[in-house]
C-alpha positions in Angstrom: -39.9 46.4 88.9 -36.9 45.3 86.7 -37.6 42.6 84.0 -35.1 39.4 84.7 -33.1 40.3 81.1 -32.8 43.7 82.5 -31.0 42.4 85.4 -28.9 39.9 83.3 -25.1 40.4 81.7 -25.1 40.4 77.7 -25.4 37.1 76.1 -21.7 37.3 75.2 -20.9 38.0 79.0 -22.6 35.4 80.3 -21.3 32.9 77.6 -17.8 34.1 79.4 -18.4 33.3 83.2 -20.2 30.0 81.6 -16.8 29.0 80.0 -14.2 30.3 82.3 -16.0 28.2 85.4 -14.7 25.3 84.2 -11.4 25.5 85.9 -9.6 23.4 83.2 -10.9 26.0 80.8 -9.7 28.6 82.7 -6.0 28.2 83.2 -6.1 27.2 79.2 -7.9 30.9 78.7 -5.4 32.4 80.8 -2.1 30.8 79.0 -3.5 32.1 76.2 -4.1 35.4 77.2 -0.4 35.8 77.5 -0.2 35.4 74.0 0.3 33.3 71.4 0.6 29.4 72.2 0.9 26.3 70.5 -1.6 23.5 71.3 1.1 20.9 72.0 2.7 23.5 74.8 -1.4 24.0 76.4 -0.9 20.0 76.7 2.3 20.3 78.2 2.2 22.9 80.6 -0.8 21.6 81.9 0.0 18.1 82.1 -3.2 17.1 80.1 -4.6 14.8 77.4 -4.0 16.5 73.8 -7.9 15.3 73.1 -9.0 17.4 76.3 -6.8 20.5 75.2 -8.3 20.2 71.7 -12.2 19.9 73.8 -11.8 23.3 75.5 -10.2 25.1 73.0 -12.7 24.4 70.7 -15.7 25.8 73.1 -13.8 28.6 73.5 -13.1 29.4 69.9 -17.0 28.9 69.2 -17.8 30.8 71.7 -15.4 34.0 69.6 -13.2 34.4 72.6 -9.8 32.7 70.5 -8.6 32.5 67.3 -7.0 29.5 65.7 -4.2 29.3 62.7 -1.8 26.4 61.5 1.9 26.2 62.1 3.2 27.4 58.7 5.8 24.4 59.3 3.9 21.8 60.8 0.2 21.4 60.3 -0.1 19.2 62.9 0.2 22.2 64.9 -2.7 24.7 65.8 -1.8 27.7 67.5 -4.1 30.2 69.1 -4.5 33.9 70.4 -6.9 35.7 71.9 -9.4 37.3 69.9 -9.3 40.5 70.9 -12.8 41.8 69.7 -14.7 39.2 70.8 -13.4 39.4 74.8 -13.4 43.2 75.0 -17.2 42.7 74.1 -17.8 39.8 76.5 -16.0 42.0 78.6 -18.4 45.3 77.8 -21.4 43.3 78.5 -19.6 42.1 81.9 -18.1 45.3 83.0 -21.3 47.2 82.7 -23.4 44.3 85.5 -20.6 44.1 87.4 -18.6 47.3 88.2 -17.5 48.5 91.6 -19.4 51.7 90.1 -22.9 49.3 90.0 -22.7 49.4 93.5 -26.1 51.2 95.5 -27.6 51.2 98.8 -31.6 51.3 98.8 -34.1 49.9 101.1 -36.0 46.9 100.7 -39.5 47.5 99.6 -41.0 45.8 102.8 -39.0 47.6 105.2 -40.1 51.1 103.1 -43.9 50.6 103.5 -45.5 50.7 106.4 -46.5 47.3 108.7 -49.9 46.2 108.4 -51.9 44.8 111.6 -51.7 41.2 112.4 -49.0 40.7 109.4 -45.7 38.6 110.1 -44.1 42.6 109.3 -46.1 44.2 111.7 -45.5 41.2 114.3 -41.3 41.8 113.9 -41.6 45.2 114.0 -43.6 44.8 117.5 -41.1 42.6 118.5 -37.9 44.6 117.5 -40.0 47.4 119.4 -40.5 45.6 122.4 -36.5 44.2 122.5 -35.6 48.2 122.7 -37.8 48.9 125.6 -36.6 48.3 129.4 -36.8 44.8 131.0 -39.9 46.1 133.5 -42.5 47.4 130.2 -41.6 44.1 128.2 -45.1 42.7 127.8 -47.9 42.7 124.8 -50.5 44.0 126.7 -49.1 47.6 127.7 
């Protein structure tokens, strides 16, 4: 049987869909992602508090997925970008869990071994039996 970290996303992956369920975060995430942007215009474009803006962009910096500079006119100014090496590997760690490609079929382990007497299986299994058969055999003590 699989360990529960085997059948978990990276750290880095799972700091990702942790961050981008906040839907706030997300639509400032996704401005960003098409490129370059100014605090002030995150604000605007969202309709939002700057002090909010400042909130989420800072969890998402920390968390390696952005990077931050100054206007080179105006300090006041932060503007951000993705940082590219950090969400290709948050990413990775996704991509690898959840791929179309991860999909399988297999059968549950229950239904594989065989029903034991007087167990809740074996009683479902009598009773799926019995639903199959004709109206006039339909009783427990043929």
């Amino acid at each position: 049987m699989a360990s529960l970290a085997a059948l978990d996303v990276s750290a880095q992956a799972a700091t990702l869909l942790r961050l981008l369920a906040d839907p706030t975060r997300r639509s400032i995430f996704l401005l960003v992602i098409e490129g370059e942007i100014c605090n002030c215009e995150v604000a605007e474009v969202l309709a939002l508090p700057q002090n909010l803006v400042s909130h989420h962009l800072r969890k998402l910096r920390e968390a390696g997925l952005i990077d931050e500079h100054r206007d080179p006119h105006d300090a006041r100014w932060v503007h951000y970008s993705v940082n590219q090496a950090g969400f290709a590997e948050a990413w990775s760690g996704l991509e690898s869990r959840l791929h179309p490609t991860q999909l399988a079929t297999r059968v549950p382990a229950c239904r594989a071994r065989p029903a034991t007497p007087g167990t809740r299986l074996h009683v479902a299994a009598q009773s799926r039996a019995l639903q199959r058969l004709p109206a006039t055999r339909r009783s427990w003590g043929d």
